[in-house]
N, C-alpha and C positions, 0 to 999 in steps of 0.2 A: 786278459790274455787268452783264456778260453774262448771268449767268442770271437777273438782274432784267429782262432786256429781254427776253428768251426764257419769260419766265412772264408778261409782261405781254400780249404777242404770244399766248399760247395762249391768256391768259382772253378778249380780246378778239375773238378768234376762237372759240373754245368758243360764247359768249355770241351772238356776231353768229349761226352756226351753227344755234344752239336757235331762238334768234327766228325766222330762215326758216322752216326744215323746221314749226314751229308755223303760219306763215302760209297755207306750201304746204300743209298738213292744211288749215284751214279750207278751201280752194279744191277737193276732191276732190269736195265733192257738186255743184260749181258748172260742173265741167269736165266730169265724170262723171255719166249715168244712174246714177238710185239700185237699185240691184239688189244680187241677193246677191254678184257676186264684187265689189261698190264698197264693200260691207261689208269683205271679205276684206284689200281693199287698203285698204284704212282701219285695219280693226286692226292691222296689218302696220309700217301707214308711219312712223310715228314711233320703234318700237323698233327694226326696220333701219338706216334711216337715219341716228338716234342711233347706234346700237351701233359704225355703220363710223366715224362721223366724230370722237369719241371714242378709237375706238381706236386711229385714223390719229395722231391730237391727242398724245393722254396715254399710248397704251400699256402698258404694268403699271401704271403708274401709275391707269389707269381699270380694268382687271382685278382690283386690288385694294379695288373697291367688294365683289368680288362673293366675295372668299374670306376675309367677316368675319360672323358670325354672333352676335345675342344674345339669348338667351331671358328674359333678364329684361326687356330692352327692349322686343322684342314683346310679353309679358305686361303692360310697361304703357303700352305704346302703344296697345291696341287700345281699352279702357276710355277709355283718355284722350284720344283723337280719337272716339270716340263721344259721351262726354259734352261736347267741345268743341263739336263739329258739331251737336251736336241742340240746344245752347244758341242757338247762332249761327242756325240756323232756324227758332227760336223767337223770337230776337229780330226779324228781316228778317220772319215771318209778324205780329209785334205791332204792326211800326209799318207795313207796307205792307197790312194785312189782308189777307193770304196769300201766295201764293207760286206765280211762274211753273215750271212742270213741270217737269223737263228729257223733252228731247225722244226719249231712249232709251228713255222707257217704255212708248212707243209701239210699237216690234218687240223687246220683251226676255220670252225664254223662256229656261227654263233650257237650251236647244239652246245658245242666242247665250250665254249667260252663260258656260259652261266653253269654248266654239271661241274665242269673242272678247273678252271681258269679260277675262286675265290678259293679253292680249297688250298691249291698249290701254292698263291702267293701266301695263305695264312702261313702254311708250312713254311715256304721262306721266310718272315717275319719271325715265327718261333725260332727258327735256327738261327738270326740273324742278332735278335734280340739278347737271347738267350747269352751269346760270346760276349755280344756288347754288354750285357748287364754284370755275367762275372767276371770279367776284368776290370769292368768301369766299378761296381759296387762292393764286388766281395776282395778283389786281390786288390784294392785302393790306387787303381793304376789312372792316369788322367783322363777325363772322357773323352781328349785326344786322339792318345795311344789306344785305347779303346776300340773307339770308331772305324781309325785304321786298320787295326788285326781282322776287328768284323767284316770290314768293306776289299779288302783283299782277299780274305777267306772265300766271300759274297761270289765275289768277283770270279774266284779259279772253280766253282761248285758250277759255273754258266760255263766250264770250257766244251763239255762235252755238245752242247746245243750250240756254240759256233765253231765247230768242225778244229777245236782244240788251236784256237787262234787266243794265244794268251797275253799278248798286247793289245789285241784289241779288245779284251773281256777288260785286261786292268783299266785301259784308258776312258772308257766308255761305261763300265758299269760302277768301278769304284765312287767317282762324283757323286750319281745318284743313291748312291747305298748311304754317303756320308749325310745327304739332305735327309734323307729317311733315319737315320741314328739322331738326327739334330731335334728333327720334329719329337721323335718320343724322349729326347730330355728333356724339350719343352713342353711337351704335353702329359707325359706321363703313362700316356694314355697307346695302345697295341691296336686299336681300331682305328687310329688319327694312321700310324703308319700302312696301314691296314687298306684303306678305304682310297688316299695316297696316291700307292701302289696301282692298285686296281684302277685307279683311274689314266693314272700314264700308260700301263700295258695296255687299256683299252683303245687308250688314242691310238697307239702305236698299230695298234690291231687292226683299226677301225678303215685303213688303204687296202687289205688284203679282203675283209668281210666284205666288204660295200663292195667287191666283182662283181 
């Protein structure tokens, strides 16, 4: 009974946790001049701040996202959130007749893409992870119901990068958030979703860099 109350206490906390530190992201360009160290602190904030609050939480228990590795799952994660994600904005461009930008592609060179582009989806991944994990591990909810809280949460944290188009953040980025919670139930492992990630935003990138 005690450690039922002491994991329910963590996911509750975990979860409350992510949702701030996501909020307080949104708020950086709003408190802060947009300049290059606002960037700095932007790519920064969400993996930091994750990282300690996490570790303070779960302690090995959240270090052992990171000492799990699978190459078969990366080998078919990267196909499989490629072809997820380009169905999914192919669908959102069919019925909205196209599709609002995200707003990074605006200052994204391959400078920003290696300095900042790994730090930020880590951050996303911690926050992402983090929901999925106390709902799915500590409040005993299905990895389901789980998935979804996380991939909707995922999903409205992207509103302010497509100009607060939130049909099209749900219908477009929920999918891919679900393949990314899928892989690290399969894998166990935070660099499998990690590494992923990083590879679909790069494709996605890769029309706009190659100008």
């Amino acid at each position: 009974m005690e450690n039922s109350v002491k994991n329910k206490k963590q996911g509750y906390l975990i979860i409350l946790s992510a949702i701030i530190v996501g909020i307080l992201y949104q708020l950086i360009p709003l408190v802060l001049p947009i300049t290059s160290t606002t960037q700095v602190i932007a790519s920064f904030f969400n993996v930091t701040l994750m990282f300690v609050i996490l570790y303070v939480i779960l302690k090995e228990e959240f270090l052992d996202w990171f000492k799990h590795f699978s190459f078969k799952w990366l080998l078919i994660g990267i196909p499989f959130l490629v072809v997820v994600g380009t169905v999914a904005g192919a669908l959102w461009s069919a019925i909205a007749g196209g599709t609002t930008a995200n707003d990074i592609n605006s200052i994204l060179t391959w400078d920003y893409v290696i300095k900042n582009v790994p730090f930020m989806l880590m951050g996303e991944e911690l926050l992402s992870i983090a929901i999925l994990y106390g709902a799915w591990k500590k409040l005993n909810w299905s990895f389901w119901q789980a998935t979804l809280l996380c991939s909707v949460l995922f999903a409205l944290w992207h509103l302010p990068s497509y100009d607060y188009n939130a049909l099209q953040c749900l219908v477009t980025i929920i999918p891919s958030r679900l393949v990314l919670n899928y892989l690290f139930k399969k894998s166990n492992s935070i660099w499998v979703t990690w590494i992923v990630h990083i590879a679909f935003d790069l494709l996605t990138f890769l029309p706009i860099l190659l100008k």
